[in-house]
C-alpha positions, 0 to 999 in steps of 0.5 A: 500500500502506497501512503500518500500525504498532503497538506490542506489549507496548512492542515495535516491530511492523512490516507487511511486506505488505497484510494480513490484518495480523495483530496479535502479543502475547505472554506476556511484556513488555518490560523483564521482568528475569530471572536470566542463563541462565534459560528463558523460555517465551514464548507468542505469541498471533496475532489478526486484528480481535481473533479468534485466528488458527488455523495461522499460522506464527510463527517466533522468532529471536534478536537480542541477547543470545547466547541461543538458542530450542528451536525455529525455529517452529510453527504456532498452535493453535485459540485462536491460540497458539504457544509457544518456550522462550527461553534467555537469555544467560549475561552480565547485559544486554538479551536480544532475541527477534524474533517474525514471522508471515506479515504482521508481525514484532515484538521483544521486549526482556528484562534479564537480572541477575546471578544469586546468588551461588555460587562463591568462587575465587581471583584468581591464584595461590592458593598464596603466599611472603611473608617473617616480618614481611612480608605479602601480599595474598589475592584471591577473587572471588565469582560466580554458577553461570555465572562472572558477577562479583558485587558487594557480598557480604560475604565472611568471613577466617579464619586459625588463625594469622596476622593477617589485615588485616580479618574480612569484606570485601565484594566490590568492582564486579568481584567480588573480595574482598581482605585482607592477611595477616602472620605473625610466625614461619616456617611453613605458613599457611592462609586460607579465604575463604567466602561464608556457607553456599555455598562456600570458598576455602583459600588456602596462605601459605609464610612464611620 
């Protein structure tokens, strides 16, 4: 048996019989980045010497990822085509789908990114006590719609009453923006952390 090899859109193709062998391309390539959670439609295109090969069954698996397919396989139509619609993982990384027909199997390989920024949440507790003339730090994490920490977004400190330690500070590696608040007489306080024209957080100071 003659073991025939070749390299799909960067992917590792492997024969696993005599033949016809078939050859597999997709619609997508390898190292594409998308955003965490996204739906990817992959169309699978099945040739044999350059012709497009009708009712070959091709199915998908995931390898990587933590991601999911709509479905585990089809046929391909009169020009060679079958097409999946591929889930994503939730957290940022390498995503890998493993493509296989009747001859040969292939793999390809995604990057999924950290989505936009959207939501801001307290570190902790969101509520505080903290003496007159004493302080206390206030914590808030930006993330993007599926819970993912991101980095380097300038969030905005407002107090009416108070001093806070900084206006604006940027979220750190693990997302989270930080300030010192004082006061210098008893009573009710709050702080709101905001991420510009997406979302806030109302933090409650007691000082006493």
């Amino acid at each position: 048996m003659s073991l025939l090899t070749a390299c799909v859109n960067g992917g590792d193709t492997t024969a696993v019989s005599n033949g016809p062998f078939y050859t597999i391309t997709t619609s997508v390539s390898d190292s594409v980045k998308f955003p965490v959670g996204s739906v990817v439609a992959v169309r699978s295109t099945i040739t044999h010497d350059a012709a497009a090969v009708r009712a070959a069954p091709v199915g998908w698996t995931v390898k990587a990822g933590g991601g999911s397919v709509n479905i585990a396989s089809a046929s391909t139509d009169t020009l060679g085509h079958a097409t999946v619609l591929w889930t994503l993982g939730d957290t940022a990384g390498i995503n890998t789908l493993i493509i296989a027909t009747t001859d040969r199997a292939d793999t390809l390989s995604v990057i999924t990114t950290i989505g936009d920024p959207a939501y801001v949440v307290a570190v902790g507790l969101d509520s505080s006590l903290t003496a007159v003339g004493g302080s206390t730090t206030l914590q808030a994490r930006v993330t993007d719609k599926l819970g993912n920490n991101v980095p380097n977004v300038p969030i905005s400190w407002t107090t009416l009453r108070g001093t806070l330690s900084a206006a604006v500070v940027p979220s750190d590696s693990k997302g989270i923006s930080a300030v010192t608040f004082s006061a210098t007489a008893p009573g009710n306080y709050f702080v709101t952390a905001e991420l510009a024209g997406r979302a806030t957080h109302i933090f409650h100071v007691l000082v006493q």
